[in-house]
C-alpha positions in Angstrom: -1.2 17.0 -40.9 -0.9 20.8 -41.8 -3.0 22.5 -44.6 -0.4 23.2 -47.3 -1.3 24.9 -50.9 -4.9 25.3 -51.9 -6.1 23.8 -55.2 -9.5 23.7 -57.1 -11.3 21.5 -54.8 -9.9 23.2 -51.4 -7.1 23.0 -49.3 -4.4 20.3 -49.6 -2.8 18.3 -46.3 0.7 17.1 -46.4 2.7 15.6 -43.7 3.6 18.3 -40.8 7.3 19.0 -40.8 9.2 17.5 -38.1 10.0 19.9 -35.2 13.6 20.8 -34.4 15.4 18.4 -32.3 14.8 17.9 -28.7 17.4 20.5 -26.8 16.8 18.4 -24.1 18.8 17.8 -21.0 20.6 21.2 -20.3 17.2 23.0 -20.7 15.1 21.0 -18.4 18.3 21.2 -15.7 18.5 24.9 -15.7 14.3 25.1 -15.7 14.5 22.2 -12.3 17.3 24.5 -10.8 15.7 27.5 -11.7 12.4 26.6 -10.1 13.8 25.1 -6.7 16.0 27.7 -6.1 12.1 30.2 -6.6 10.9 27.6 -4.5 13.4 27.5 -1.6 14.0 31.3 -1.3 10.1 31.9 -0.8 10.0 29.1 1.6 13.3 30.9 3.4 11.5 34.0 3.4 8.5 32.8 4.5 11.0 30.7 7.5 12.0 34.0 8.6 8.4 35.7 8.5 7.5 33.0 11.0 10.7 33.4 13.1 9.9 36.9 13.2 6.1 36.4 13.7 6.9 33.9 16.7 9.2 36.4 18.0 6.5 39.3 18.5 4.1 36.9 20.2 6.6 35.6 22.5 7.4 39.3 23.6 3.4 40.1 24.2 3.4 36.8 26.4 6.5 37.6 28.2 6.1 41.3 28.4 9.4 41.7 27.1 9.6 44.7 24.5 13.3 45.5 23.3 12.1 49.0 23.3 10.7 51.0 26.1 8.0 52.9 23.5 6.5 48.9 23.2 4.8 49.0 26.8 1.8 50.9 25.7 1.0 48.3 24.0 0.5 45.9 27.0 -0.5 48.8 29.7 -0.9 52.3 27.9 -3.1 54.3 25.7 -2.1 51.7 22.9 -3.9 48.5 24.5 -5.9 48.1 22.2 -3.7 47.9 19.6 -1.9 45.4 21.8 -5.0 43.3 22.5 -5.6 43.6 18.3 -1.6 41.6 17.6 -2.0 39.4 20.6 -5.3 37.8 19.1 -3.7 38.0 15.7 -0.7 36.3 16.9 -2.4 33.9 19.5 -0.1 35.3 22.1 -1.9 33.6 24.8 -0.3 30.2 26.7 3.7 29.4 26.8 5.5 30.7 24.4 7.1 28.4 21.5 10.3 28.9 22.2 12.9 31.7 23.6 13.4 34.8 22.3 17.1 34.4 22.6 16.6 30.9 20.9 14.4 32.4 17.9 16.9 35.7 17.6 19.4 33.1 17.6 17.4 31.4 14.3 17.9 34.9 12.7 21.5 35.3 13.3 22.4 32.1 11.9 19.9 32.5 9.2 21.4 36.1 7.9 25.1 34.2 8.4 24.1 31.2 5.7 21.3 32.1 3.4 22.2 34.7 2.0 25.6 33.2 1.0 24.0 30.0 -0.4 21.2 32.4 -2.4 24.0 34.7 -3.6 26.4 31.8 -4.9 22.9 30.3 -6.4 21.7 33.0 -8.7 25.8 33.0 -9.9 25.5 29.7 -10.8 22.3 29.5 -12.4 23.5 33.4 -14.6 26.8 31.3 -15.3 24.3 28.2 -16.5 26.8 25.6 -14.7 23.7 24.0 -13.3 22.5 20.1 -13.3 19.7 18.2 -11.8 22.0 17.2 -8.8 22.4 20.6 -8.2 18.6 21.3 -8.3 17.9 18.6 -6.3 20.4 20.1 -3.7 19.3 23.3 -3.4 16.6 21.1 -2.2 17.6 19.6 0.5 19.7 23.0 1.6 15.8 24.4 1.7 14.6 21.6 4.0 17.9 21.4 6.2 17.6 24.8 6.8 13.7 24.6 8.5 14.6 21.7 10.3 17.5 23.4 11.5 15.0 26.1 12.4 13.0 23.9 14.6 16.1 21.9 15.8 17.1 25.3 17.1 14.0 26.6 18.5 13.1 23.1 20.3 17.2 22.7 21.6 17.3 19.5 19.6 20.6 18.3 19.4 22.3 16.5 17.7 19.7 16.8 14.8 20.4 20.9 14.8 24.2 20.6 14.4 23.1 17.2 11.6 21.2 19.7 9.9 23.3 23.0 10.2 26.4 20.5 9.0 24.5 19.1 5.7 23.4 22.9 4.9 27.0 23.8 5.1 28.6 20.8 3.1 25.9 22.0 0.3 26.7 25.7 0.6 30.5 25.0 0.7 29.9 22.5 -2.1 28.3 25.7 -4.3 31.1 28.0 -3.5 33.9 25.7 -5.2 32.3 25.1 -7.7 31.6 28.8 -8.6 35.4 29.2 -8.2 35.7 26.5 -10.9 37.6 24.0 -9.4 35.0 21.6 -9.8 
């Protein structure tokens, strides 16, 4: 009940109007797609942190800098420093994986995200969203860590699985941003 008009002996309650209808579907679609596609790109940015994270610490076990100013930090007046990131990054033991393997992660990580992130925030400005599509911008988010670890841990065939299902979904986005869908 609302308070309506006030009379002698106080304020008056009368039904509460109804609210407007229920916009319903279309809204909550666009909010779902919306909020995976925040979702996934921090968790892809936070994928690559790791990567990149991983990549440092395999270098300090390995001793293998890309560039030659990097050796102080292993045997020059920058040890310290050196001792400082290889406690940070527990860069003690075998290393996770290959650099070659985790530059390779990169590579094919700045050859499909951004293209799938890119055709996303199209998509959700043209509102030609759904819940299918929020829930595959989903999935394109976990293929593309497991692919990650597939790739790091030369699992195959689960890395070429999950590389394949990431590209169906990204392939899947483009047409339909060209409308044929």
């Amino acid at each position: 009940m609302r308070r309506t008009a006030s009379c002698e002996n106080g304020p008056r309650y009368g039904p509460t109007p109804a609210l407007p209808p229920f916009t319903g579907n279309l809204t909550q679609q666009k909010m779902s797609f919306n909020a995976n596609l925040k979702m996934v790109t921090g968790v892809l940015v936070m994928k690559m942190a790791i990567v990149h994270l991983l990549t440092i610490r395999n270098r300090f076990i390995q001793g293998r800098f890309k560039v030659s100013e990097d050796h102080s930090f292993t045997n020059g007046g920058l040890k310290w420093v050196g001792d400082v990131f290889r406690v940070m990054l527990l860069a003690y033991g075998s290393p996770f994986s290959t650099i070659e393997r985790l530059h390779g992660i990169v590579s094919n990580s700045i050859e499909n995200e951004p293209y799938f992130l890119i055709a996303c925030f199209a998509l959700a400005q043209a509102g030609t969203t759904n819940s299918d599509m929020a829930q595959m911008v989903l999935a394109y988010g976990v293929t593309r860590v497991l692919h990650a670890f597939a790739y790091a841990l030369e699992l195959q065939p689960f890395r070429a699985i999950f590389f394949a299902v990431g590209l169906t979904i990204n392939l899947f986005f483009g047409v339909k941003l060209t409308g044929l869908l």
